[in-house]
C-alpha positions as CSV (number, residue, x, y, z in Angstrom):
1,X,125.1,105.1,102.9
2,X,121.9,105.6,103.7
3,X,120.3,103.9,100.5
4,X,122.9,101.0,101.5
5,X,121.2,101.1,105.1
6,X,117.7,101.1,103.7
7,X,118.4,98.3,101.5
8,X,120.0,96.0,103.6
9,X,117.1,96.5,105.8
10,X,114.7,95.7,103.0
11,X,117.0,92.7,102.1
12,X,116.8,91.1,105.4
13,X,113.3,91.8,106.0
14,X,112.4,90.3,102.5
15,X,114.6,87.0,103.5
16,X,113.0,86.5,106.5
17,X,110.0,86.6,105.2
18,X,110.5,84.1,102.7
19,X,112.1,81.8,105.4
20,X,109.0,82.2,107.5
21,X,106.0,81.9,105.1
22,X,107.8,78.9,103.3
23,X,108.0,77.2,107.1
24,X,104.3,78.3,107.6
25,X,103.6,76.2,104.5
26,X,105.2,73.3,105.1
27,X,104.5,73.5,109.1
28,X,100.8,73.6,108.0
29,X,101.1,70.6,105.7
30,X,102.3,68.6,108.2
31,X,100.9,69.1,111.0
32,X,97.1,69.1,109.5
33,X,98.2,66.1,107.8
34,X,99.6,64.2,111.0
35,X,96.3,65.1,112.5
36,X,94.1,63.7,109.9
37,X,91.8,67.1,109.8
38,X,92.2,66.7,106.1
39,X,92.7,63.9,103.9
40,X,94.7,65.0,101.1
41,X,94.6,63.5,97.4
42,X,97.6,61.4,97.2
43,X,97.7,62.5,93.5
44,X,98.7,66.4,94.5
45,X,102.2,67.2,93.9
46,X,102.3,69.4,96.8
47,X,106.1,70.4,96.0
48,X,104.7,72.2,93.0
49,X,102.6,74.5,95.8
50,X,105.7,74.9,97.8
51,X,107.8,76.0,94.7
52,X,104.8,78.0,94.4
53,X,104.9,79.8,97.9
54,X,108.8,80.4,97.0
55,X,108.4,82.2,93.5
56,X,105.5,84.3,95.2
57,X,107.8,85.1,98.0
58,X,110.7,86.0,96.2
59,X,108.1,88.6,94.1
60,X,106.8,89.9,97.8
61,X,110.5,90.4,98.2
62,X,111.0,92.6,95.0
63,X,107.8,94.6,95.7
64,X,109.0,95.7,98.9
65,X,111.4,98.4,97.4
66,X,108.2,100.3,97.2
67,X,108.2,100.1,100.6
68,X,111.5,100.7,101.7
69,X,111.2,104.4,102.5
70,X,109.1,103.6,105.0
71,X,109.7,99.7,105.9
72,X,110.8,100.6,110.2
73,X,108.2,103.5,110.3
74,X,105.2,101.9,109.1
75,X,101.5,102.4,111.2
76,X,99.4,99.6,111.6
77,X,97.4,100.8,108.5
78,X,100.1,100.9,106.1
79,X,101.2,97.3,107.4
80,X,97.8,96.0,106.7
81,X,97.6,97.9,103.5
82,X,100.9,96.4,102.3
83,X,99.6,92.5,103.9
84,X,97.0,92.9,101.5
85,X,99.2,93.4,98.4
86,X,101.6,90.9,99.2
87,X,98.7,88.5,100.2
88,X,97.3,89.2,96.3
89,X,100.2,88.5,95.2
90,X,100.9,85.1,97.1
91,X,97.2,84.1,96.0
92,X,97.8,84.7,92.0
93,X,100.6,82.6,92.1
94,X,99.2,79.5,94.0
95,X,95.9,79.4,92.2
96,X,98.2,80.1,88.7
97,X,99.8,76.5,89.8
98,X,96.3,74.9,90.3
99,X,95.1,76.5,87.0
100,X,98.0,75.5,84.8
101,X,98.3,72.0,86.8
102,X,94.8,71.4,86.2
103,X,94.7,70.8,90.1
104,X,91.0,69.8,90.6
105,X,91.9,67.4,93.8
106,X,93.7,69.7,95.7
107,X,92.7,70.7,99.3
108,X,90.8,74.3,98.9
109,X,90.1,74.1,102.7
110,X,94.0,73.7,103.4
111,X,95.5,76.3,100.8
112,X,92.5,78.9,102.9
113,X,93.7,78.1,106.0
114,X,97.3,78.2,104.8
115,X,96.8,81.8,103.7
116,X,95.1,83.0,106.6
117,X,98.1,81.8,108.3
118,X,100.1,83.7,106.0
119,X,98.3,86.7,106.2
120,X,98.9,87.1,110.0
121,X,102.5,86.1,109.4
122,X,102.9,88.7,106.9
123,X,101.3,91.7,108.7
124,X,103.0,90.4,112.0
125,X,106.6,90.9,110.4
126,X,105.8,94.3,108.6
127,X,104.5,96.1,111.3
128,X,106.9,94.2,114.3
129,X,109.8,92.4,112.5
130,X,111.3,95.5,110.7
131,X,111.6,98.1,113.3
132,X,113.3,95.2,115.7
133,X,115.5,95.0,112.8
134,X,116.6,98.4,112.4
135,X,116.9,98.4,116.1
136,X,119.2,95.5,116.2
137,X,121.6,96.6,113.1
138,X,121.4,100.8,113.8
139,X,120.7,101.2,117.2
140,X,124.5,101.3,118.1
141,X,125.7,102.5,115.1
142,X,123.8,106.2,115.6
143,X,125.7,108.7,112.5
144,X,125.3,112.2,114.3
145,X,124.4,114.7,111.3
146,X,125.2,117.7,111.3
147,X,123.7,119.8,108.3
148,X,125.0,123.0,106.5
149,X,122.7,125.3,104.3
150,X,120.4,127.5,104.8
151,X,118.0,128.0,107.6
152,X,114.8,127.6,105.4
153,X,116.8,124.4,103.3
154,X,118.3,123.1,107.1
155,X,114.2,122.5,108.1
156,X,113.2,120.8,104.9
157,X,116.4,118.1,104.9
158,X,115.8,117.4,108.7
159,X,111.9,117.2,108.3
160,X,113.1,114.5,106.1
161,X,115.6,112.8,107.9
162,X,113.6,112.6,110.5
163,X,111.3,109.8,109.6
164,X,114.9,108.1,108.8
165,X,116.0,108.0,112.0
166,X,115.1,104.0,112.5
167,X,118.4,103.5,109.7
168,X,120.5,105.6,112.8
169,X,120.7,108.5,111.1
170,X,120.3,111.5,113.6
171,X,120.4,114.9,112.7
172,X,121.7,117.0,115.5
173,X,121.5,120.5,114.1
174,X,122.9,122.8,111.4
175,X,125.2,125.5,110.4
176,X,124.2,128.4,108.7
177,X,126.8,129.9,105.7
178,X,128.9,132.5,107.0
179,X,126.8,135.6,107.0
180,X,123.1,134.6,106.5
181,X,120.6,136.4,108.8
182,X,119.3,133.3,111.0
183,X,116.4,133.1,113.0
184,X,116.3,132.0,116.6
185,X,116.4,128.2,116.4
186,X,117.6,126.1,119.2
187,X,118.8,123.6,116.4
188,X,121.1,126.2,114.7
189,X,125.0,125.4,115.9
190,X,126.8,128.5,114.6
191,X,128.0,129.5,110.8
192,X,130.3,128.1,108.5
193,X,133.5,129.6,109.7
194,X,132.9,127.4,112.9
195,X,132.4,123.9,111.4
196,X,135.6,122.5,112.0
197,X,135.2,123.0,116.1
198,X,131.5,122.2,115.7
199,X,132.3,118.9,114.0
200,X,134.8,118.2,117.0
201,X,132.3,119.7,119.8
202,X,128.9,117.6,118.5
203,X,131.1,114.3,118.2
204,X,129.7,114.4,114.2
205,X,130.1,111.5,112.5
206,X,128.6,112.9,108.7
207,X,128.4,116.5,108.1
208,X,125.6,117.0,104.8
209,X,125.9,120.6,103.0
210,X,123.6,121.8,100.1
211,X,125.6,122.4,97.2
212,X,123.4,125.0,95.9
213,X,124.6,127.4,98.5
214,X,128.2,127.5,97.8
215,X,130.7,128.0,94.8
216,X,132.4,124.9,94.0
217,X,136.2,126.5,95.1
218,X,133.9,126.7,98.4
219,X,132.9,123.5,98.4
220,X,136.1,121.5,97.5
221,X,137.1,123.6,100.8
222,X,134.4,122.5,103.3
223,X,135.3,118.7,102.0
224,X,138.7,118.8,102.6
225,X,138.2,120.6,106.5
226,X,135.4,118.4,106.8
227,X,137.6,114.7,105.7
228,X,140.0,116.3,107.8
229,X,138.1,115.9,111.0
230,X,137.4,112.6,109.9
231,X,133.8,113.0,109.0
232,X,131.6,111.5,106.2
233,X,130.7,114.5,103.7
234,X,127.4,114.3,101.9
235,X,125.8,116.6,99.6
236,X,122.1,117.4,98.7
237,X,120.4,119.2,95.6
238,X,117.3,120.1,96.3
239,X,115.6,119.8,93.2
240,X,111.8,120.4,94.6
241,X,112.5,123.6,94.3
242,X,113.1,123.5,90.2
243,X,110.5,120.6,89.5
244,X,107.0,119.9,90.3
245,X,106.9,116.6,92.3
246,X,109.4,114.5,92.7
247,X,112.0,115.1,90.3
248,X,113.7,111.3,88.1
249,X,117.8,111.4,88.3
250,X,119.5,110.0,85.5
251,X,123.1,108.8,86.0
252,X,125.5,108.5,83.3
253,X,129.4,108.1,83.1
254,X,129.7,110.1,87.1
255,X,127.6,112.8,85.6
256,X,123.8,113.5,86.9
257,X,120.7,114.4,85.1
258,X,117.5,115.5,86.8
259,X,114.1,115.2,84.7
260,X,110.7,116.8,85.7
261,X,109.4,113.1,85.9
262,X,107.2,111.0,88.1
263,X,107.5,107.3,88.6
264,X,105.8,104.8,86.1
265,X,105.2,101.5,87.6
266,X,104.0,100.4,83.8
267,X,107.2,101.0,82.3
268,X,108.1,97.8,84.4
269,X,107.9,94.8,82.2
270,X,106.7,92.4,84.6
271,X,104.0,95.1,85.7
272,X,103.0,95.2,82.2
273,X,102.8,90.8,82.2
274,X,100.5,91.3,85.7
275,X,98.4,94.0,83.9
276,X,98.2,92.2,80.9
277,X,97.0,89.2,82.1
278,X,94.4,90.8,84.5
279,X,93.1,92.2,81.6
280,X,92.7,88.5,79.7
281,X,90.9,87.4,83.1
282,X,88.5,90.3,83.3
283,X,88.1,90.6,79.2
284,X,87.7,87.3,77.8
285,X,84.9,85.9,79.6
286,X,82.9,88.7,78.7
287,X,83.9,88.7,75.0
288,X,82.6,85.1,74.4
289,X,79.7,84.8,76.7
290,X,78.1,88.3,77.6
291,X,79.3,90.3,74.3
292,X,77.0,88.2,71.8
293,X,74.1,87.8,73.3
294,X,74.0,91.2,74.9
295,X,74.9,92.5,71.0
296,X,71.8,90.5,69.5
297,X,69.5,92.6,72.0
298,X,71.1,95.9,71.4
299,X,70.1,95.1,67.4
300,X,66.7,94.1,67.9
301,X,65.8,97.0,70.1
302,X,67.3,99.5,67.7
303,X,65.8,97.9,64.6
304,X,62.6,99.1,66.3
305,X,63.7,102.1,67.8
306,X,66.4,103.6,66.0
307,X,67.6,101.4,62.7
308,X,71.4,101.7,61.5
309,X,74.5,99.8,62.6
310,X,75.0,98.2,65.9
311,X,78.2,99.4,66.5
312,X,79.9,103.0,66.5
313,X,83.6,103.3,66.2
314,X,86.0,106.2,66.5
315,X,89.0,107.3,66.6
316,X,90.8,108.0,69.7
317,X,94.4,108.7,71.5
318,X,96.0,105.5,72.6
319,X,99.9,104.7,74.6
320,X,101.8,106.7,73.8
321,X,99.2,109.2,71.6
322,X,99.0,106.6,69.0
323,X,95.7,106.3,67.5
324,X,92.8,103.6,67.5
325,X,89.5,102.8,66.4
326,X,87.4,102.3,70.1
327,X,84.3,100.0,69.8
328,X,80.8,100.8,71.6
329,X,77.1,100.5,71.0
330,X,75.8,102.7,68.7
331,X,73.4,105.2,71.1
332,X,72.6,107.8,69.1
333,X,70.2,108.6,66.0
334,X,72.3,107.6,62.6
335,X,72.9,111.2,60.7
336,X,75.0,113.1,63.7
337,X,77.9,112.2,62.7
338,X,78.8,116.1,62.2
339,X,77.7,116.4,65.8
340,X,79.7,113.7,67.2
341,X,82.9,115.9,68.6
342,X,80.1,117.7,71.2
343,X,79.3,115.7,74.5
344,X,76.1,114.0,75.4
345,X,74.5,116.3,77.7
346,X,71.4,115.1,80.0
347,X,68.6,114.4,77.8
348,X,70.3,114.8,74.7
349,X,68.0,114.5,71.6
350,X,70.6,112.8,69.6
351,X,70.3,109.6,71.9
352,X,67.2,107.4,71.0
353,X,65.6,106.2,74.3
354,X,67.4,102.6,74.8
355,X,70.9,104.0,74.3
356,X,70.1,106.5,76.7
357,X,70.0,103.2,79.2
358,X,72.9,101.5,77.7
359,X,74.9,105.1,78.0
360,X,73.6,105.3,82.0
361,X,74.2,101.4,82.9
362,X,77.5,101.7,80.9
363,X,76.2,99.0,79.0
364,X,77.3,100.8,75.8
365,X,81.2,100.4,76.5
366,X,81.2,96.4,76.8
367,X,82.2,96.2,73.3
368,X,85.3,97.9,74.2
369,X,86.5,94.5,75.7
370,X,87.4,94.1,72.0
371,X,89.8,96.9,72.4
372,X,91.3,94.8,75.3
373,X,91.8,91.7,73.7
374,X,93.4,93.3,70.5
375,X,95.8,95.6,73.2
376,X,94.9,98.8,72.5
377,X,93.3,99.3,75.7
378,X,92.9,98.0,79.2
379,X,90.6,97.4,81.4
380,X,91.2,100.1,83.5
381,X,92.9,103.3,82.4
382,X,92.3,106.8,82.2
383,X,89.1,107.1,79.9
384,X,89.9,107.8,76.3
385,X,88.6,111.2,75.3
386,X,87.9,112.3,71.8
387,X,90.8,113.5,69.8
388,X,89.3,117.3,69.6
389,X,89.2,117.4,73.1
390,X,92.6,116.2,73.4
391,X,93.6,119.0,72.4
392,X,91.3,121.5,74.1
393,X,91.8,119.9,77.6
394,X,95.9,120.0,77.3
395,X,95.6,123.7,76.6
396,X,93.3,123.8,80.3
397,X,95.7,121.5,82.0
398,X,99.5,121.1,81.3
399,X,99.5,117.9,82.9
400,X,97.1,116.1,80.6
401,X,99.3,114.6,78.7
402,X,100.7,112.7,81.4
403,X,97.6,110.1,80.3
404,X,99.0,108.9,77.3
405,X,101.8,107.1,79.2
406,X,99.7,103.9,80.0
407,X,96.5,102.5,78.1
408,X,93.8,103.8,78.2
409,X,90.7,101.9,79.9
410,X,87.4,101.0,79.9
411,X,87.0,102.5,83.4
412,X,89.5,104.2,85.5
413,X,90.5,105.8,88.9
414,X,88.5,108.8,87.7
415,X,85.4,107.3,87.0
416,X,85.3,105.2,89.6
417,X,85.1,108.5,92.1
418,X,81.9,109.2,90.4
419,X,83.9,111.7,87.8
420,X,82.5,110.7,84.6
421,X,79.6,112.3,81.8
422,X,79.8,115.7,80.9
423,X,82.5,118.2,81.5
424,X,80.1,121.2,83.6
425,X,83.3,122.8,85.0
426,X,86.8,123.7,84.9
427,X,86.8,121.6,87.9
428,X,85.8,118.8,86.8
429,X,88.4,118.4,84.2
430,X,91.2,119.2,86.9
431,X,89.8,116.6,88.7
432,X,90.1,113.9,86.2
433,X,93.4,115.3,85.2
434,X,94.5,114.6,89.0
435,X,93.3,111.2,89.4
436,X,94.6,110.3,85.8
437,X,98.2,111.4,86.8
438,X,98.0,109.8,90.0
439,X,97.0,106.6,88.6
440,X,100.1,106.6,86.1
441,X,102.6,107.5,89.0
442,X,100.6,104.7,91.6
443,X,99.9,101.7,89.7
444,X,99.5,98.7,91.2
445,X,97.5,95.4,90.7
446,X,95.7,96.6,93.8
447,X,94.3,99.3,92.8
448,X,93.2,97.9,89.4
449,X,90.8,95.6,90.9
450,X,89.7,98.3,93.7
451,X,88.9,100.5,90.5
452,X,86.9,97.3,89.2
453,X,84.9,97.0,92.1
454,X,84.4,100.5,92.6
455,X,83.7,101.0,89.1
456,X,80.9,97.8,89.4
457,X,79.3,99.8,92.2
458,X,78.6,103.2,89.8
459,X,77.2,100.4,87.5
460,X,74.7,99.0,90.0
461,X,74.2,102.8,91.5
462,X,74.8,104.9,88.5
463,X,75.8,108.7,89.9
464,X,74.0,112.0,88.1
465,X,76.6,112.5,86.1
466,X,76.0,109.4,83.6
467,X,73.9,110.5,81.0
């Protein structure tokens, strides 16, 4: 019931969102059009751009499941935040039209203003247009909740039903099983044994009962007294308390499965298209125009200063822990390959003096945009490591191998918080190990190119810790 709430209310909001930006467009067309502020290129199929506005609307209106918990609730901040992805999303697809259209006459000035437009539209609705909803569909049709379990189980259920109450659920109190030593709590309504005239006395329209407290002979009986006073009956597992996290259910043939899982937004195909393709933008350009020329000055520097091959390649853990050779200038003296598996440490003799720039400008990575056209990695990703410390650091950290479920990357979330270089402490490693696993379970097109731009800043102003 309440999914069904919550997604109706994601449904509608989605719809009307469509209905307005797709007005917005066409309002804007006409209007600047009738007043002659632009004069548009009679050769632009402008129903391509409106098709356009639809497609990226319609994707806007699938993203917003990842909002849905929160959809009525939402602060000003997490309505801009969301603006912006949906904003994103509604540029890639118009300039994708130009691009593939060839579009050189269309009006720049027009599709700016038109997002701008947009933009306000977008963050208007989010932060106004779905709380008016809720309050138009819910606010009359209130289910009074009454829970049973526990005292320290009742808190946690209405901590989170709290936040909820904008889809009209309210929860009124709750019942303790017969016998349990309660606390004082104003919130408490009486045990077990008195649900029946509790149910009758609170006017409870759903009565929600954790089915870890009770045998299920004990629980086919509070269903039936419970139907009987013509109540919803819900049921709640609270699995928090056997996983870590937030815990995957599986469902199969009326029978449930619960996994020690996090969310994946890569194992989404169409995530996968939008990271691909980000990682054509970024990586191409770079392979044909900055790769050679910035290769024939890495070779003439070390012909002078330390003479061997201009490249080094490795192996290292990939998706899914399969292995690949990585690509990067060669920065050390040729005859260590026995030392390789040890980290560069500051002023590490094995580095001859330019590679000790190209290793502190990151320079010495760009021929891992290689790796990116050929799909082994991405642009950003949780740094590949080498495979001897693979090991080592998933004996420190049981969560390590959580970053083997997307592709590795030239940069990542890590690195650009200044985590990068050598490993000094067991810190340091945890911390890596955190911002890997959150960028698996957070993934979004966002916060790739926020990790690019960050990751362009430690570039420009490289921190201590690149060596």
């Amino acid at each position: 019931m309440l999914k069904n709430r919550q997604d109706g209310l994601i449904g509608l909001h989605g719809t009307i969102l469509l209905m307005l930006v797709a007005t917005a467009f066409l309002g804007s067309l006409l209007l600047v059009e009738a007043r002659g502020w632009i004069h548009f290129n009679l050769e632009v199929n402008w129903g391509l751009y409106l098709v356009g506005v639809l497609v990226a609307m319609a994707w806007i209106h699938y993203s917003l499941r990842g909002a849905g918990d929160r959809l009525g609730v939402l602060t000003w901040r997490e309505a801009l935040r969301l603006t912006m992805q949906q904003l994103v999303r509604l540029m890639v697809v118009l300039f994708t039209v130009a691009f593939v259209m060839k579009d050189v006459d269309v009006s720049r000035a027009f599709l700016v203003g038109f997002l701008f437009v947009a933009a306000v539209l977008l963050f208007t609705a989010n932060y106004v247009l779905a709380p008016l909803l809720a309050a138009i569909f819910f606010r009359r049709q209130r289910l009074r909740t009454v829970i049973v379990a526990s005292q320290g189980e009742a808190r946690l259920l209405q901590a989170w039903l709290a936040p909820r109450s904008t889809l009209g659920i309210d929860a009124i109190g709750y019942v303790t099983p017969d016998g349990e030593k309660a606390g004082e709590d104003p919130m408490r309504l009486g045990c077990l044994a008195d649900l029946p005239d509790i149910i009758a006395r609170q006017a409870a329209d759903q009565v929600v009962f954790s089915q870890t407290e009770f045998s299920n002979d004990r629980i086919a009986g509070i269903i039936g007294s419970v139907e009987q006073a013509h109540c919803r009956v819900r049921f709640f597992v609270n699995m928090r308390s056997v996983f870590r996290g937030s815990p995957e259910t599986i469902e199969h043939n009326e029978h449930y499965a619960f996994a020690a899982s996090t969310l994946e937004p890569l194992e989404n195909p169409l995530n996968r298209v939008l990271k691909r393709l980000l990682d054509i933008v970024v990586a191409l350009p770079i392979v044909l125009f900055v790769l050679p020329p910035l290769t024939l000055a890495v070779w003439l520097v070390q012909r002078r200063q330390s003479p061997g091959p201009v490249f080094y390649r490795q192996q290292r853990s990939g998706l899914n822990r399969e292995r690949f050779s990585i690509f990067k200038f060669r920065t050390m003296k040729v005859g260590n390959a026995l030392l390789c598996a040890q980290q560069a440490t500051a002023r590490d003799a094995r580095v001859y003096p330019f590679g000790r720039f190209l290793r502190r400008s990151s320079l010495d990575e760009i021929p891992q945009f290689l790796n990116v056209i050929m799909g082994s990695m991405s642009v950003s990703g949780p740094r590949p490591h080498l495979l001897e410390h693979d090991e080592q650091f998933a004996r420190l950290e049981h969560t390590y191998f959580k970053r083997h479920f997307v592709k590795p990357g030239i940069t990542g979330l890590a690195q650009s918080k200044g985590f990068r270089g050598e490993l000094l402490a067991t810190s340091d490693l945890a911390n890596r190990v955190l911002y890997d696993e959150l960028y698996v379970t957070s993934w979004s097109l966002g916060l790739d190119l926020k990790i690019l731009v960050d990751t362009v800043r430690q570039v420009v102003a490289p921190p201590r810790s690149a060596y």
